[in-house]
C-alpha positions in Angstrom: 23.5 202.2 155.3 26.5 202.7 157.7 28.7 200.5 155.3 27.3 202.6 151.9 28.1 205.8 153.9 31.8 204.1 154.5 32.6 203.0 151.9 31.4 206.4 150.0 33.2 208.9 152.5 36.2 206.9 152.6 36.2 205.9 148.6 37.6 202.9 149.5 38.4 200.3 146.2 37.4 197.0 147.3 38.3 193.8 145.9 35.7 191.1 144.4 36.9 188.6 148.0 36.3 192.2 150.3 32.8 193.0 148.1 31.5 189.7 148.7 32.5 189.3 152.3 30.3 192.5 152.9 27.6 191.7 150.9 28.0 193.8 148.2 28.2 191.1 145.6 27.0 187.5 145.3 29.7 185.5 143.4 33.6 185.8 143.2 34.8 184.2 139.9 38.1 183.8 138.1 39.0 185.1 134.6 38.6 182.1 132.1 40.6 182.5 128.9 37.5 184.3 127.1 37.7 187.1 129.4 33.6 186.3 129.5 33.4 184.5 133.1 30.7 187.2 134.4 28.9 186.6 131.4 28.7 183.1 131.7 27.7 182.8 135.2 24.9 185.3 134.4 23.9 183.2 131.6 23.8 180.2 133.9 21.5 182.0 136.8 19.7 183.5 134.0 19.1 179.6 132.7 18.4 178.7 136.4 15.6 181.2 137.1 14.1 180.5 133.4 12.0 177.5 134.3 10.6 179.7 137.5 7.1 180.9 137.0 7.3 183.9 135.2 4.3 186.0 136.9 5.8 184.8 140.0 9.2 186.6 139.3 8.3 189.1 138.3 5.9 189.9 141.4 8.6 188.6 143.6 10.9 191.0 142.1 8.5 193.9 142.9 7.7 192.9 146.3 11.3 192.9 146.8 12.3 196.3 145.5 9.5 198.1 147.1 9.6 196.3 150.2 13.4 197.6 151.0 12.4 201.0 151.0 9.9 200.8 153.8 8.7 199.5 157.6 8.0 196.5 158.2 4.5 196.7 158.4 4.1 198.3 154.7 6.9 195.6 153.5 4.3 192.6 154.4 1.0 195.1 153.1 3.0 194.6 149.5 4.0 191.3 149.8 0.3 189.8 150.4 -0.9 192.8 147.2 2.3 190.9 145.4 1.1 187.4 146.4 -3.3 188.8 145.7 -1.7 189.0 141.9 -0.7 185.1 141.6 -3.3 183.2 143.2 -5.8 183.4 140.2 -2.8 182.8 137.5 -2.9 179.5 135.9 0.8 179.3 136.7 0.2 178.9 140.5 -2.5 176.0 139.8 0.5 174.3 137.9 2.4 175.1 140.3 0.5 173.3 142.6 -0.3 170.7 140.8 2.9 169.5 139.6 3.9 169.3 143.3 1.4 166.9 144.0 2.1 165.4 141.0 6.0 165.2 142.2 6.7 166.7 138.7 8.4 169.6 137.1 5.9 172.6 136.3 5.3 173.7 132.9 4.8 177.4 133.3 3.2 179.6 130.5 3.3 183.1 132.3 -0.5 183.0 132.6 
């Protein structure tokens, strides 16, 4: 919050090097020749988190966003409601069993 309130009093432009040194931003890239580098490095996360479990995600994501706004105590209350949601999904029992199986899962969103 200190850094937000900062950076809005002060209106200070930052650099992508000074955003990312603060946390502000996860990845620094040069322009390519395109002018789409951004674009392609999104489509490569976006191609990284695909083969995730998809319930999983999206619960993840949810845990995450709602979790930042509170205590700590309310924080882990929605992470094990978050969590309650997977454990009768057929994605986590493939989960599981393609790690025994020392194989790649095969997630349907189920």
């Amino acid at each position: 919050m200190s850094l937000a309130k900062e950076l809005i009093f002060s209106a200070r432009v930052l650099d992508g090097q000074e955003a990312k040194a603060v946390g502000l931003i996860s990845h620094v890239l040069e322009q390519n020749q395109e002018g789409d580098a951004a674009y392609k490095k999104a489509l490569d996360l976006a191609r990284e988190f695909l083969p995730q479990g998809p319930v999983a995600l999206r619960v993840a994501k949810l845990a995450i966003n709602q979790g930042m706004e509170v205590d700590l105590v309310t924080g882990l209350a929605i992470e094990e409601a978050c969590y309650a949601q997977i454990i009768s999904t057929e994605d986590r029992l493939e989960g599981l069993l393609a790690f025994k199986e020392k194989r790649s899962p095969h997630y349907k969103g189920e």
